[in-house]
C-alpha positions in Angstrom: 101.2 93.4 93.5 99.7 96.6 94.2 99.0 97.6 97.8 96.9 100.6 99.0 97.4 101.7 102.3 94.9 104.5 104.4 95.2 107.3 106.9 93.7 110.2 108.3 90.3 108.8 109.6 89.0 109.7 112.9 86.1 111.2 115.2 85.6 114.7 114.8 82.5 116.8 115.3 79.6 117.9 112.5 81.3 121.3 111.0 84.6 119.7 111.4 87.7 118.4 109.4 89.1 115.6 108.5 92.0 115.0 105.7 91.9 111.1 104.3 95.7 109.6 102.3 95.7 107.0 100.2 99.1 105.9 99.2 99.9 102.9 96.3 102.7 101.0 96.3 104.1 98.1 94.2 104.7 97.0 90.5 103.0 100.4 89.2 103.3 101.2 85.9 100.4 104.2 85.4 97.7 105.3 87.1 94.9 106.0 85.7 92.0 107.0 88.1 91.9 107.2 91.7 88.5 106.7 93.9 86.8 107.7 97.2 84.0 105.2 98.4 82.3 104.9 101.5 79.9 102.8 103.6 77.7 103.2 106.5 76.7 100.8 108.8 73.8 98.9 107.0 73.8 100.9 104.1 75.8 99.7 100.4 79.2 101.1 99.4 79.1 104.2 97.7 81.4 106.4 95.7 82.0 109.5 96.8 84.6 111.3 94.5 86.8 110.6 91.4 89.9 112.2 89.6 91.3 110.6 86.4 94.9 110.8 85.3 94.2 114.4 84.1 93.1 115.6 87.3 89.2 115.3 86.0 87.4 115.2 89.6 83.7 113.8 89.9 81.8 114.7 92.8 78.5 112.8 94.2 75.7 115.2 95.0 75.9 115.0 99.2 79.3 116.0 99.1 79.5 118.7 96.5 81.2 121.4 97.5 82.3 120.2 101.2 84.9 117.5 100.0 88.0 118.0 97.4 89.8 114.8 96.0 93.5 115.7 94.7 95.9 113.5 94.0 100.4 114.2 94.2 101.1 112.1 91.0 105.1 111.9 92.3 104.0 110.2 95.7 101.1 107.9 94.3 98.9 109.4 96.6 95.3 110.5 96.7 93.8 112.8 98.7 90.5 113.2 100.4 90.0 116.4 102.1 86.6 117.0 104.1 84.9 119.8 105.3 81.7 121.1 106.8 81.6 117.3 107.7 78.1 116.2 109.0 76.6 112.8 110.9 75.6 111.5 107.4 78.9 111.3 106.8 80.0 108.8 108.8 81.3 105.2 107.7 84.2 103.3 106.5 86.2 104.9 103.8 88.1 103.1 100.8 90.0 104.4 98.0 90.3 102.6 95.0 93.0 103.0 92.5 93.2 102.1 88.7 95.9 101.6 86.2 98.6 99.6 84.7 101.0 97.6 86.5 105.1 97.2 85.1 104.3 94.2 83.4 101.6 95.6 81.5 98.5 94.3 82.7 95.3 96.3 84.1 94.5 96.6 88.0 92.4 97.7 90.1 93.4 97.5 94.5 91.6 98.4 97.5 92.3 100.2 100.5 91.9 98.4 104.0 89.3 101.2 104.8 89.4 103.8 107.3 86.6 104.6 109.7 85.1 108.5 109.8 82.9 109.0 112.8 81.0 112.5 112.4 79.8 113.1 115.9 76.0 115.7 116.2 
């Protein structure tokens, strides 16, 4: 088993910061890609940013340049940091985390999500 687990959201104000964790635990082998989605109330989930086993990172267009994904390789932990945030950017936030479990099979977990309110 493979368990994600969240921290970091919050309420902050437009032009504020926030800094999202993501850490893995469990029967991990390899990772091989972690992930950033996000959904707002009504609206489909997302995904906001990407960073491979390299440290390849893939932004999507409304967050370009305001939010960084990084990831600390020793802790099985992925970052999320946000700036310049905006309303917009308001929802719940889940990472997603890909690789190889000790027994040598693929997975892919979830985080519990982690609500970001972006107050105007």
């Amino acid at each position: 088993q493979v368990q994600l687990v969240e921290s970091g959201g919050g309420l902050v104000q437009a032009g504020g910061s926030l800094r999202l964790s993501c850490a893995a635990s469990g029967s991990i082998f390899s990772i091989n890609g972690m992930d950033w989605y996000r959904q707002a109330a009504g609206k489909q989930r997302e995904l906001v940013a990407s960073i491979t086993s390299g440290g390849s990172t893939n932004y999507a267009d409304p967050v370009k340049g305001r939010i960084t994904i990084s990831r600390d390789n020793a802790k099985n932990t992925v970052y999320l940091q946000m700036n310049s945030l905006k309303p917009e950017d308001t929802g719940v936030y889940y990472c997603y985390i890909r690789g190889t479990t000790t027994w040598k099979t693929d997975f892919g977990s979830w985080g519990q999500g982690i609500q970001v309110t972006v107050s105007s």
